[in-house]
C-alpha positions as CSV (number, residue, x, y, z in Angstrom):
1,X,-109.1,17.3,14.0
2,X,-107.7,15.6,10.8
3,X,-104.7,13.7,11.1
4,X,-102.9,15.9,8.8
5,X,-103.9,18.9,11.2
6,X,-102.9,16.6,13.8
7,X,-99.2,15.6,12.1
8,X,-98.2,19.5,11.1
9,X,-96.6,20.4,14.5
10,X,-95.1,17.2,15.0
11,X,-93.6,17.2,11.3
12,X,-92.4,20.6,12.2
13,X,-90.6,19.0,15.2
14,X,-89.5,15.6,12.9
15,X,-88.3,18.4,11.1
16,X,-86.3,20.4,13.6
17,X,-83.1,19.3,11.8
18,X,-84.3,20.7,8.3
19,X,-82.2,23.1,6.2
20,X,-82.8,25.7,3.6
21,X,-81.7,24.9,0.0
22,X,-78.6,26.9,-1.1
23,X,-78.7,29.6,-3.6
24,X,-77.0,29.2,-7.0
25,X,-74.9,32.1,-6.4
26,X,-74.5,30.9,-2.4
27,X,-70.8,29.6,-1.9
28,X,-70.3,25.7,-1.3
29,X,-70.6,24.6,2.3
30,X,-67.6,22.4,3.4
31,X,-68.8,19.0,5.6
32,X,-70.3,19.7,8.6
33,X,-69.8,17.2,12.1
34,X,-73.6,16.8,11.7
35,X,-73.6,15.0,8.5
36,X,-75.1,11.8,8.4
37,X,-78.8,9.6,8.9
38,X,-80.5,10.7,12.3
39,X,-83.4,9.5,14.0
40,X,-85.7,11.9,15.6
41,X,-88.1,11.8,18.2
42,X,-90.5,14.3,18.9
43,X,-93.4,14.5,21.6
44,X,-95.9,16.3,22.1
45,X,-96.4,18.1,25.9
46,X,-99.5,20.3,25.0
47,X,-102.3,19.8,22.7
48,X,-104.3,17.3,21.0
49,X,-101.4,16.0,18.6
50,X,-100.3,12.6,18.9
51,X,-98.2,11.8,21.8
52,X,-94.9,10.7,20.1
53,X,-93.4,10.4,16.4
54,X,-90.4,9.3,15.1
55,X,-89.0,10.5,11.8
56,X,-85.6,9.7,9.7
57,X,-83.7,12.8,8.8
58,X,-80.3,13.4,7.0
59,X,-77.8,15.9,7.1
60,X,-75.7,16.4,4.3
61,X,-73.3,19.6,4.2
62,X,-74.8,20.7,7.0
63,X,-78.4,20.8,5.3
64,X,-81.1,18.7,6.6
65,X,-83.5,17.0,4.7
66,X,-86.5,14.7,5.8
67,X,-85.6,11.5,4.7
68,X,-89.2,9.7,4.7
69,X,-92.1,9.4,2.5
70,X,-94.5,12.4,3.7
71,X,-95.1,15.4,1.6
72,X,-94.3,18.7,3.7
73,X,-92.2,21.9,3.5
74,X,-89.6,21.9,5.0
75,X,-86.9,25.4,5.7
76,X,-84.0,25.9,8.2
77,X,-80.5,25.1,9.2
78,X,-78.2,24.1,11.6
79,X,-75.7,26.2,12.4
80,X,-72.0,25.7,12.5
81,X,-72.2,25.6,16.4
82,X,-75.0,23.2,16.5
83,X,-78.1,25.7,16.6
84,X,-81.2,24.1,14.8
85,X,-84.0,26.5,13.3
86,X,-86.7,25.3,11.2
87,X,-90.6,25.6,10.0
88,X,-92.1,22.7,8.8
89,X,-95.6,23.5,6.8
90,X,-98.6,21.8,5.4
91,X,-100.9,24.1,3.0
92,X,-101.8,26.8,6.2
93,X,-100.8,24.8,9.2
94,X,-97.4,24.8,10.1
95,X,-95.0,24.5,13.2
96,X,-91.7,26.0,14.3
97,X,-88.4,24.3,16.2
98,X,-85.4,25.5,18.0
99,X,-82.9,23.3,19.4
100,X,-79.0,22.6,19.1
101,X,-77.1,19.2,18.1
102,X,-73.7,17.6,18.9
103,X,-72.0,15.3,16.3
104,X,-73.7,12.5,18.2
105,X,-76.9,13.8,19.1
106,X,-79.7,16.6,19.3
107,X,-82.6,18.2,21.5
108,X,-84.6,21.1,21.4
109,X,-88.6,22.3,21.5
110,X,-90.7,22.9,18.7
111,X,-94.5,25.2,18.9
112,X,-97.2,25.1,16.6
113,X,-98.0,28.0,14.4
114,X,-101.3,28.5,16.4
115,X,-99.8,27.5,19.7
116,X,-102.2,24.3,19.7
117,X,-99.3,22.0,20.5
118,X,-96.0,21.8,21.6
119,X,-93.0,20.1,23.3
120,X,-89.7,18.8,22.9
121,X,-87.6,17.0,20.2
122,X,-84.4,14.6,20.8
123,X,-82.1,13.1,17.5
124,X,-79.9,10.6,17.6
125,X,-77.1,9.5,14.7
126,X,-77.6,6.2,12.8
127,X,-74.5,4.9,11.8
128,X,-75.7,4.4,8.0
């Protein structure tokens, strides 16, 4: 298995906080309480994926953005109540998370596409 094979589900789960761009014609979102630089941890409980991963994220207006260096896709949102949806992908591979946050912190699982791995996903707010 290649590492980027490897990294797709875990991305997906670095990625659980992930939003999707706003139309043109979408109205403004107001600031959201999950705004802000976030540190996430995902691990993996089943499959041959790396055990653990930590990923910087940000929020801004309530859209979540990976805030590192890798090149992925990234869609989702979190909601005004804290529910997190998002698919992280990589060409064909890609990996799904659920999850909700508070203003202070996050959890949540995330699957593979093709159900190879899986497991859970906790954030954290950075205070820059």
């Amino acid at each position: 298995m290649t590492l980027i094979s490897r990294a797709i589900p875990a991305l997906a789960a670095a990625a659980i906080l992930t939003a999707t761009a706003v139309p043109a014609s979408a109205p403004a979102f107001a600031k959201s309480n999950y705004d802000g630089h976030w540190s996430v941890l995902i691990v993996t409980q089943k499959g041959t994926c790396d055990r653990a991963y930590r990923y910087p994220v940000k929020i801004d207006n309530g859209a979540v953005g990976y805030a590192g260096t890798a090149s992925f896709n990234v869609t989702g949102k979190v909601g005004p109540n804290g529910t997190v949806t998002v698919t992280v992908s990589r060409g064909e591979k890609s990996a799904t998370g659920t999850g909700r946050m508070s203003a202070t912190d996050g959890a949540g699982i995330w699957t593979a596409a093709t159900g190879e791995c899986a497991g859970t996903w906790t954030a954290e707010r950075r205070s820059s």
